[in-house]
N, C-alpha and C positions, 0 to 999 in steps of 0.2 A: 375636058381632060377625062379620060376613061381609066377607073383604077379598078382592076380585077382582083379579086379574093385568092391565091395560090399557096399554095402550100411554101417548102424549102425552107424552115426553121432549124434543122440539122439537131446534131447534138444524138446520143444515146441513152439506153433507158438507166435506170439509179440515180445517186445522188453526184451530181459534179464535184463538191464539195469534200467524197471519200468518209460522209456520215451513215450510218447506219441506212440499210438499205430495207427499208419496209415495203407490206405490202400495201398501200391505200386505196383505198374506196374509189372510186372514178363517175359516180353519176349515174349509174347504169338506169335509174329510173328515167331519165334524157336521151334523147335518140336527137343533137343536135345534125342540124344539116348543114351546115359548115364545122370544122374542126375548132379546137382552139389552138390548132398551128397555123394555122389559113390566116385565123383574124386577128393572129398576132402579128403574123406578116404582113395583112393590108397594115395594121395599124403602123407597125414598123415603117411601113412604104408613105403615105400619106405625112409621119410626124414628119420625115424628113423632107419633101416634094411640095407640103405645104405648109406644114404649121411652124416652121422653121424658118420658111423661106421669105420671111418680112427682115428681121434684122439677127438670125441667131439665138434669139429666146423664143421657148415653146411657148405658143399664145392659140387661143379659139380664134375662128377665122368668118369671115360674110363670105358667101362665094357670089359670083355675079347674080344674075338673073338665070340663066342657060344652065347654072352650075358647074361650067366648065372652066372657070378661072376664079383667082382670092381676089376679092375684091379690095375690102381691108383685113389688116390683125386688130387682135380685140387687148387692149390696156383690159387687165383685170386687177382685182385687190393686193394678189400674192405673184405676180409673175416671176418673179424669183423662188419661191418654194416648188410651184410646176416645172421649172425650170431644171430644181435641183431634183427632183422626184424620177423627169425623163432622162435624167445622166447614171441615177440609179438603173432604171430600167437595159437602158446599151451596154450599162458594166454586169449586170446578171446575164444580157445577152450576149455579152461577148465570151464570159466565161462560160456559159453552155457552146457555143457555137463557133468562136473564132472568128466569125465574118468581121471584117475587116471594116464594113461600113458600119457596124455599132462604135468599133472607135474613132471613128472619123464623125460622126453625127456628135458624139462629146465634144473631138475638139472643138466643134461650131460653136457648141451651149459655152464650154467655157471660158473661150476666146468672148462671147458676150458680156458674160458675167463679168469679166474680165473688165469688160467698158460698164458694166452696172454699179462697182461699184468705184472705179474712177470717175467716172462721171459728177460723182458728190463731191469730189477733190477733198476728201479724208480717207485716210488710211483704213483699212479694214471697215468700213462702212458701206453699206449698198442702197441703194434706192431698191424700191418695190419694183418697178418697171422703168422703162427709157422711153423717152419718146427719139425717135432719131433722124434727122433731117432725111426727107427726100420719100418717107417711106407713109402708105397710105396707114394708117390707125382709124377706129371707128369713133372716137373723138380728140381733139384738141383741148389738154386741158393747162396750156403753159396760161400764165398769169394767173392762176387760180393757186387757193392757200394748200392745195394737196400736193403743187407740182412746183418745183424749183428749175430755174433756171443755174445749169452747169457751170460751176465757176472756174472749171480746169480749161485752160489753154488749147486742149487739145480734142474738145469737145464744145467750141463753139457753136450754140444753137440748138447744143440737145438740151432736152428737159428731164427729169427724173422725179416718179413719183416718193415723195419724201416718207416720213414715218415710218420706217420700217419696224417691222417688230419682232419677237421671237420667234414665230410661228414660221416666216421667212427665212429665216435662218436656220433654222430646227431641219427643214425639208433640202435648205443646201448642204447645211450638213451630211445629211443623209446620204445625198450625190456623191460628195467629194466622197466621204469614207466610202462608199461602195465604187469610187473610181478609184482609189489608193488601194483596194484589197484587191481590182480582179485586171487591169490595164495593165499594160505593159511598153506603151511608147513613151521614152524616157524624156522626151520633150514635153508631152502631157502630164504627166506624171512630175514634171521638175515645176511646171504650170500651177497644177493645184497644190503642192507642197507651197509657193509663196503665197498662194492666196490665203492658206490655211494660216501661215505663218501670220499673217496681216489682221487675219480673224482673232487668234491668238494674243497676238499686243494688243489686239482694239480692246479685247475683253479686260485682261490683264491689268493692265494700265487705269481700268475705267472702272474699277470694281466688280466685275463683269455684270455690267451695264451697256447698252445700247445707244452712244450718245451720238446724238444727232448733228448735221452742220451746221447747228444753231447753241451746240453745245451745250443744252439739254438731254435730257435720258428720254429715249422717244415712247409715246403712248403706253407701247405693250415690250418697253426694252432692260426692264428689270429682271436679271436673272437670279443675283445672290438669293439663297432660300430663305432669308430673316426680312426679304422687301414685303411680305404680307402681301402682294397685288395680286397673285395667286396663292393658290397652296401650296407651302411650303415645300413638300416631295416633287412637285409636279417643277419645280423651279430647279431643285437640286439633282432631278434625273436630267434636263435635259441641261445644266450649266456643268455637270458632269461629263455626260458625254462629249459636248466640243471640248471642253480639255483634252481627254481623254483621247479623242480624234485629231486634235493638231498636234501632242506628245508624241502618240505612235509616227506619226508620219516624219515630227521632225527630230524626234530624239531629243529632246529638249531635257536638257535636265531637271533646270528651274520648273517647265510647269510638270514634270514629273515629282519632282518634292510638294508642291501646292495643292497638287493631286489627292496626294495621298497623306501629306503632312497636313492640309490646310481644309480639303475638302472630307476628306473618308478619314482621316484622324487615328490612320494606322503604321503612320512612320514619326519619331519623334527628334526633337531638336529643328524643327524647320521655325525659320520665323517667318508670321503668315500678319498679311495687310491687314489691316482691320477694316473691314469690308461691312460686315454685320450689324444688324442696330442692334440683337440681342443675339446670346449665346442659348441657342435651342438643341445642341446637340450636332453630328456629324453629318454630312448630305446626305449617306446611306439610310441613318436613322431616320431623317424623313422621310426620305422613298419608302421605308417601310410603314410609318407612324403615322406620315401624313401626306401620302399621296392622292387621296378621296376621289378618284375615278365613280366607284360607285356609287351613286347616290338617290337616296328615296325617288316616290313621287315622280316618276317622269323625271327629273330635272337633272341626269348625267350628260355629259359636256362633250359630245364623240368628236369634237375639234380636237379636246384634249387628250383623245383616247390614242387618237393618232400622231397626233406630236409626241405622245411618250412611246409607242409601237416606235416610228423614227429616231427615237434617241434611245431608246433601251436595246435595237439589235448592233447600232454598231459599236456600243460599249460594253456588250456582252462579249463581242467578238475579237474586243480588245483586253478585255480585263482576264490578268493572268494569275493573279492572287486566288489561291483556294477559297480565301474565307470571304473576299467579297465576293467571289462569281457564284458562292453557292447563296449568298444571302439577297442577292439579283437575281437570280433564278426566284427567290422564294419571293422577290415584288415583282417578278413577271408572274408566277401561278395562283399568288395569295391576292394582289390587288390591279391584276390587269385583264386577267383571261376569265376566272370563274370566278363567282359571286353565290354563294347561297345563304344569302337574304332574300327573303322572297319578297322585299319592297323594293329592291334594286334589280337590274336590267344586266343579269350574266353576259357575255362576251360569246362564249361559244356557241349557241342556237344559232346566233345573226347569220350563221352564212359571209361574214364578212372577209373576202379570200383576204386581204392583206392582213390583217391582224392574227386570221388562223394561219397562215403561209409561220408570216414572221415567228410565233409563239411557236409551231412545230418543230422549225427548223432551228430554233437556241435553245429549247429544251432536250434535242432528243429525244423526246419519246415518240413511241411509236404507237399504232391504235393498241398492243396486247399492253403498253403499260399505261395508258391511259382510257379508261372504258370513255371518255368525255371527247375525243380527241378523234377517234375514226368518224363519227357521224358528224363532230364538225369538220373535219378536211373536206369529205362526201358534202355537205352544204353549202363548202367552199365554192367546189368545183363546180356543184349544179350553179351557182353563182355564174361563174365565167361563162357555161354554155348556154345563161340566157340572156349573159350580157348583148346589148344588138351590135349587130356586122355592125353596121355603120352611127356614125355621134352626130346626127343633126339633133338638132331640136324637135324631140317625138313629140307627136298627140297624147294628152294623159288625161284619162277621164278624172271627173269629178270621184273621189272617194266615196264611198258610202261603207266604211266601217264605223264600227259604233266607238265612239270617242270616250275614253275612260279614264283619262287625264289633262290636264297639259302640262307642255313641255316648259324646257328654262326660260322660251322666247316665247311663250303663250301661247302655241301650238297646238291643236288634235291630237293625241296619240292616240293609239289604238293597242288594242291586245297583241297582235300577233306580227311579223313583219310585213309589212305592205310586197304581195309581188312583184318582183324587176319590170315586170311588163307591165304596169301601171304606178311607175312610181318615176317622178321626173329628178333626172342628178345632171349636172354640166362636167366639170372637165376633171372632176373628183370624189368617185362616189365614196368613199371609203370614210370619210370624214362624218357623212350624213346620218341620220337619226333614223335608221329604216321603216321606226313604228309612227313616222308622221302621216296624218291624214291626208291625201292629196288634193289641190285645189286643179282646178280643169286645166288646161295648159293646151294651146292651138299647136298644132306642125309647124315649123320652118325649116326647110329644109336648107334655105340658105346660111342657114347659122350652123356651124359645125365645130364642136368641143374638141377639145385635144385629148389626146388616149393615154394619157401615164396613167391613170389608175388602174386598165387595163393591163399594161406593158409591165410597172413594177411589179403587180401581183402575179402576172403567169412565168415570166422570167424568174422571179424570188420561188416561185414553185418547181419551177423547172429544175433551176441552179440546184435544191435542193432534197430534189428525187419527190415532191410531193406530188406531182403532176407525168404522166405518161407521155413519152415526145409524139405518142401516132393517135391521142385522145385530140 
């Protein structure tokens, strides 16, 4: 199968959006030789021709021997959160562009999901991945204690990776609310309003807790912010935000009183569950008090930088209250983007395009009000232009930077970002530690990653006039 690089991304220059139309940085120290509208369109072309084409959720792929066909899809940890990430991606690109096959590549994901999380036969519940008869995977893991056997009716024979956790959720999240702000086929759109709705009660009903078809709270399914299992901010932004995303979409009254009566504790007379083992104060006031993104020593958590980036845009973009959107604004700037501690690991040097996209684009500002803000965009961007054409599995030399820490998982880290061109990520670089030391890593070419973290971040640029349509 021959897949060529071609331009046709469409769309014109500013923000989609109707935000402030600044002038940003573009790279200019890069003279890339494909665009990033070419290899947003391979990518575009491939998610859907291949990484799709096993059962409807985005999965990393083997391709034969010859390269020219998938051999298997690859079960990963979170196939659900990638799944929710490349639905984000088709809804920023459709709202740049209109092409009609970014909503149609949706309904595929969500007509999936749709069977991911029936397949558990509990309401509002999803496995991490499916296994689904008939379809090649690069292992078989049914009988084993990670995979259950489907006990819905109408799902004979599938299997489902169990345990789901927060972080899976956190990223469909994301999906749904960027498919609810920018689709417009009402069958779709009536689609994810139940699914939201199902998310909603699950939480609702459960404490908002994650309980699993064994009716336990699964591993990492604690959301209330008094469960201690995280930090407390980091539990209360993102059990914030899905409220906050299934309210808007369904108009709910009830969890608009919980909302705001139970969770942010700026409406009174609500009567609220007792949920909490202790009274620490309001969600908000954690987000701000005790969020700890930053932290000494090498040892900040960029899993967790990104699950809160995924739940802070689409509750910013919901939140209509003056006095919380402005004090969300102040835990996006004070404790998510910049850092000046200088034992902690700032946000904006990284070059990280999702995190700088997202932070740009719900703050409004522009480079002249933020001196910190134009040269991260510009590090953003040089970012995507040396992201590679193609996601096999590259060659990555041995590191030889000089090691000046470790990390939270006893890792190398280094002083300065490890260059793109020697640094190994799979099908999500956004999440990764850029200052790890690299260990050698062979070529395969026949392994090939899925591209949402390319796709969310130049579409979220796009949508939002960060990014030029002829860069």
């Amino acid at each position: 199968m021959s897949l060529s690089l071609s331009a046709g991304c469409g769309g014109g220059g500013g923000p989609v959006d109707g935000g402030p139309d600044f002038d940003w940085p573009a790279c200019d120290e890069i003279s890339a030789t494909v665009s990033l509208a070419a290899k947003a369109a391979y990518f575009d072309k491939v998610s859907r021709e291949r990484h799709l084409a096993g059962d409807g959720l985005l999965r990393n792929i083997n391709l034969s021997e010859n390269l020219e066909s998938v051999e298997n899809w690859h079960h990963v940890e979170n196939t659900i959160l990638w799944s929710g990430m490349y639905i984000a991606s088709q809804a920023f690109r459709y709202a740049v562009t209109r092409e009609s096959v970014a909503q149609e590549n949706a309904k595929t994901v969500v007509a999936a999901l749709r069977q991911l999380t029936d397949v558990t036969g509990v309401r509002g519940l999803y496995g991490r991945s499916f296994a689904k008869p008939g379809v090649s995977y690069n292992y078989d893991g049914s009988g084993t204690t990670s995979w259950t056997a489907s006990p819905d009716a109408n799902h004979i024979g599938w299997w489902y990776r169990n345990d789901v956790s927060k972080d899976g959720y956190d990223g469909l999240m994301f999906g749904y609310a960027a498919a609810m702000e920018h689709f417009d086929d009402q069958q779709l759109l009536t689609d994810i309003r139940r699914l939201l709705t199902e998310i909603g009660d699950h939480l609702t009903a459960n404490g908002l807790q994650i309980i699993g078809a064994d009716g336990h709270v699964t591993e990492h399914g604690a959301l209330y912010h008094s469960a201690w299992d995280d930090f407390p901010g980091f539990n209360a932004l993102l059990a914030s935000s899905f409220i906050k995303t299934v309210q808007t979409a369904t108009g709910d009254q009830g969890l608009d009183d919980f909302y705001y009566g139970c969770l942010m504790r700026t409406r009174q007379g609500v009567d609220c569950p007792d949920i909490e083992t202790s009274d620490i104060g309001s969600y908000i006031d954690s987000m701000e008090d005790m969020l700890y993104l930053f932290l000494p020593n090498c040892k900040q958590n960029y899993d967790n930088f990104d699950m809160c980036y995924q739940a802070i845009y689409p509750l910013l973009r919901r939140e209509q209250d003056p006095g919380l959107r402005a004090r969300l604004l102040g835990v996006l700037r004070n404790n998510m983007f910049h850092s000046d501690d200088p034992d902690t690991q700032s946000i904006d040097p990284l070059g990280n395009s999702f995190f700088t996209f997202a932070y740009a684009a719900l703050t409004g500002d522009g480079p002249d009000d933020d001196p910190l803000l134009g040269p991260a965009v510009n590090r953003a961007v040089c970012i995507l232009k040396n992201f590679p054409q193609e996601k096999f599995d590259r060659h990555i030399p041995q590191g030889t930077q000089p090691e000046v820490c470790r990390s939270r998982l006893d890792e190398p880290v280094a002083t300065e970002p490890i260059p793109l061109s020697e640094y190994a990520f799979d099908n999500y670089l956004w999440r990764l530690d850029f200052f790890k030391i690299q260990d050698e890593r062979p070529e395969n070419r026949r392994l090939v990653y899925s591209p949402e973290d390319y796709l969310v971040a130049y579409w979220l640029g796009r949508y939002h006039g960060l990014i030029d349509p002829d860069l």
